[in-house]
C-alpha positions as CSV (number, residue, x, y, z in Angstrom):
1,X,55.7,98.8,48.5
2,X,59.0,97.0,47.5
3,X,58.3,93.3,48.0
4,X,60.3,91.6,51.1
5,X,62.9,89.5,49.2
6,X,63.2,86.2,50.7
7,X,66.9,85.7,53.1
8,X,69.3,83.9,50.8
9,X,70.0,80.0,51.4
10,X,73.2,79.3,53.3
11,X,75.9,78.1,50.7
12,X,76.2,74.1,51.1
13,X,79.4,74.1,52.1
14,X,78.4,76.3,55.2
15,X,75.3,74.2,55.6
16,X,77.5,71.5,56.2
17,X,79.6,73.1,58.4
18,X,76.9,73.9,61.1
19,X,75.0,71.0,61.1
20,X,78.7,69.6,62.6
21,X,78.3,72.4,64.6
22,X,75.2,70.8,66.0
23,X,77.0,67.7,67.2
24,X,78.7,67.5,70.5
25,X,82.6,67.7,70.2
26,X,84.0,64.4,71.7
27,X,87.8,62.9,72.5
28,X,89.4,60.8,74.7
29,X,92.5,61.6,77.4
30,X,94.9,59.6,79.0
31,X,95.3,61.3,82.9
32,X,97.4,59.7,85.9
33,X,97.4,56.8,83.6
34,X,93.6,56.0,82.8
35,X,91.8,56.8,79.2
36,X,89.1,58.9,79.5
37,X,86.2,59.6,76.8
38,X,84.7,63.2,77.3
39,X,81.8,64.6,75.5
40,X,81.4,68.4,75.2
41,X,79.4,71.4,73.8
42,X,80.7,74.6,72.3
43,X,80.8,77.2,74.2
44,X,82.2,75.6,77.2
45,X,86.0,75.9,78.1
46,X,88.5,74.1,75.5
47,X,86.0,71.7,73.9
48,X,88.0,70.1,72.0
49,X,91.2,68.9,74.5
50,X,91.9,68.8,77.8
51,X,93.3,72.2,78.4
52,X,96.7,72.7,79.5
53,X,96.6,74.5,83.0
54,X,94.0,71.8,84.2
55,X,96.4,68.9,82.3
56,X,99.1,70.5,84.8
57,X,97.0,70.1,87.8
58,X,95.9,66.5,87.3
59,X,99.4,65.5,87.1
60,X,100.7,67.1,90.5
61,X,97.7,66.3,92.4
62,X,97.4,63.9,95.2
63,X,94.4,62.5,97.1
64,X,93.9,59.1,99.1
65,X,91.5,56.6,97.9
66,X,89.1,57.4,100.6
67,X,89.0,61.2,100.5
68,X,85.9,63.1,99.8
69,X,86.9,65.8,97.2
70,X,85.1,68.5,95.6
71,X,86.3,70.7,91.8
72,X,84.9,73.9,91.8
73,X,84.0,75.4,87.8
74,X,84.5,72.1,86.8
75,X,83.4,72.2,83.2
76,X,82.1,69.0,81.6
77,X,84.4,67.2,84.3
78,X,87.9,66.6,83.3
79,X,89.6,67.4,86.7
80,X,87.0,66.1,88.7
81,X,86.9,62.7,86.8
82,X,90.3,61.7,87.7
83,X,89.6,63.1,91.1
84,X,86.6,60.6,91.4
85,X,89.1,57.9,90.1
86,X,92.2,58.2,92.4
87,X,89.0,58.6,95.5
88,X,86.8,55.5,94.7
89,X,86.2,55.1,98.4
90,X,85.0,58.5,98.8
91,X,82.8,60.9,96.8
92,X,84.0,63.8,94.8
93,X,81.7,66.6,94.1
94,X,81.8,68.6,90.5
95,X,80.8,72.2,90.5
96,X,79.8,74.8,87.9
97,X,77.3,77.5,87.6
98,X,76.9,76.6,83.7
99,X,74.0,74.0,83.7
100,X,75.2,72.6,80.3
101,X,78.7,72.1,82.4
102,X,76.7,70.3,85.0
103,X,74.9,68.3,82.4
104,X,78.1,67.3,80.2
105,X,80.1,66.3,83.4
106,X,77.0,63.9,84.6
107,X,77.1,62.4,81.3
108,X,80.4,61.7,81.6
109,X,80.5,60.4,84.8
110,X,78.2,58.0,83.5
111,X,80.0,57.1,80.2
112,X,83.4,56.2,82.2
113,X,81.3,54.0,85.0
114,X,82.3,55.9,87.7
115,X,79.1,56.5,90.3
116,X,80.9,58.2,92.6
117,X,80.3,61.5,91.7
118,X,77.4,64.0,92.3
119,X,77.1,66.9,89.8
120,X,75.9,70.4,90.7
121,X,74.9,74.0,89.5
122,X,76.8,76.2,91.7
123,X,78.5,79.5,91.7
124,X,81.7,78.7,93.4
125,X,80.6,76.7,96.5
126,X,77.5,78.5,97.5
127,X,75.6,75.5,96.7
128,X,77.4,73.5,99.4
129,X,75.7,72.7,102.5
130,X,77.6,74.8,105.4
131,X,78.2,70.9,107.2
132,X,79.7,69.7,104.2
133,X,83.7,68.9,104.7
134,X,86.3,67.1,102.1
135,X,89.6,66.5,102.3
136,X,90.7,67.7,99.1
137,X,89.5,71.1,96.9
138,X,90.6,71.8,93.2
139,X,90.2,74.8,90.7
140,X,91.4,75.8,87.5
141,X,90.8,79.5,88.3
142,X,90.1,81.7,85.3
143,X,92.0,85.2,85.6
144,X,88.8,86.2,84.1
145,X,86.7,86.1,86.9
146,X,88.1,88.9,88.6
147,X,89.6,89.2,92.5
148,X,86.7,89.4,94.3
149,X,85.0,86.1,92.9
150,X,88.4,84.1,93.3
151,X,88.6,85.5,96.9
152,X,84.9,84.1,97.6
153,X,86.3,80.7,96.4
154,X,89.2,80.4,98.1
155,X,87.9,81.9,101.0
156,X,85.0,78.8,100.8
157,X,87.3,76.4,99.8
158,X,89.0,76.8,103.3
159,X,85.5,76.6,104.7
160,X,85.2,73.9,103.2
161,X,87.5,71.7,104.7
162,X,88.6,69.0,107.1
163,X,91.7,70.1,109.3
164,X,94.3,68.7,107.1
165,X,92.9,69.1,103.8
166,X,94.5,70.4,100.9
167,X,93.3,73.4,98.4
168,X,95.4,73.0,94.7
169,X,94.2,75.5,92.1
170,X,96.1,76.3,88.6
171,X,96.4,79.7,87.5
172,X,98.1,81.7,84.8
173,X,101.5,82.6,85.7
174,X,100.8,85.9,86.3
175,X,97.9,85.3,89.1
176,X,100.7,83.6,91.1
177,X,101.3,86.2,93.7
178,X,97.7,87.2,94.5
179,X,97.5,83.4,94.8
180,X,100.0,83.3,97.1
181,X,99.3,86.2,99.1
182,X,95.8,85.0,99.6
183,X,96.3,81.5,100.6
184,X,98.9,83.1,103.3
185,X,96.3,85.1,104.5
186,X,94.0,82.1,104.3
187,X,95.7,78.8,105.2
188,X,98.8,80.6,107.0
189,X,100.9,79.0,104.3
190,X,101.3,78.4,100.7
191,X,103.1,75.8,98.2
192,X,104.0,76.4,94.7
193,X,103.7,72.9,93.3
194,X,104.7,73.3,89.9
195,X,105.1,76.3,87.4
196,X,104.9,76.1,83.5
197,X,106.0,78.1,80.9
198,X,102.3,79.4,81.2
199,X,100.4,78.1,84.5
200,X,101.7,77.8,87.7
201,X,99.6,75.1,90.1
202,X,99.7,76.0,94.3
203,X,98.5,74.6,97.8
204,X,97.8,75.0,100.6
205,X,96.6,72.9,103.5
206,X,94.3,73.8,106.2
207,X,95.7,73.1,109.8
């Protein structure tokens, strides 16, 4: 019998590489004027920047200090932090059915001191309480996810809130018209907000 030859040593320069690997990618952000420090992981959504599509929604989004508001896939928490900040009088919920999204977006909650945030694992909004209303709903909604999850979320989101209240999502370009065909069918109306070269941001507004 050949004897088992022991698995060659990883060269040092690759060594190096993934114990940097092991360490949690961080940066900070400036949004609607406030610097932010987010820590990451890899593996979760643009690790290493806030990505454009959700940059695009923070800007044209609008809620009053005292709304309750709710980001659904929120990742380790960009969109819902600056949510939380613009509504300290209320209480924004962040949701993601990736527990290390759940855990990154607690942590930084935590690290830029705002406590008015709860953190959850959810897929979409099934993880909501059916009595649970806020005035304000955001997604960046990956194309990825395919029509029938994007119908359950928008369908929810409407469930989901006060007469009044305002759905914004970001989507590539191209998802635009299913977009706006569903919050039609929805809401009864639809607003495009803002289009990019790449992502276009809508709403619409439950009345």
């Amino acid at each position: 019998m050949t004897p088992r030859r022991p698995a060659p040593e990883a060269a040092p320069s690759l060594a190096a590489e993934i114990e940097g690997y092991r360490r949690d990618p961080q940066f900070r952000a400036t949004l609607r004027g406030r610097e932010f420090r987010f820590t990451t992981a890899w593996g979760l959504f643009s690790p290493r920047e806030v990505d454009l599509g959700s940059a695009l929604l923070i800007e044209h989004l609008e809620a009053a200090e005292d709304a309750d508001t709710v980001d659904i896939g929120c990742g380790y928490g960009a969109i819902g932090l600056v949510l939380a900040s613009m509504a300290p009088r209320g209480e924004t919920w962040l949701l993601d059915k990736d527990f290390v999204a759940v855990e990154r977006a607690r942590q930084n909650a935590e690290a830029n001191r705002l406590t008015n945030m709860t953190a959850m694992l959810s897929n979409g909004l099934s993880a909501v309480p059916s009595g649970r209303l806020f005035d304000v709903a955001t997604a960046n909604l990956p194309a990825k996810a395919g029509n029938e999850m994007l119908t359950l979320i928008l369908a929810d989101a409407h469930a989901h809130l006060r007469p009044g209240g305002r759905l914004y999502v970001v989507t590539t370009t191209a998802l635009r018209r299913f977009i706006e065909r569903m919050f039609e069918e929805l809401f009864g109306n639809y607003e495009k907000v803002k289009q990019g070269r790449l992502h276009t941001v809508s709403m619409a507004e439950k009345r």
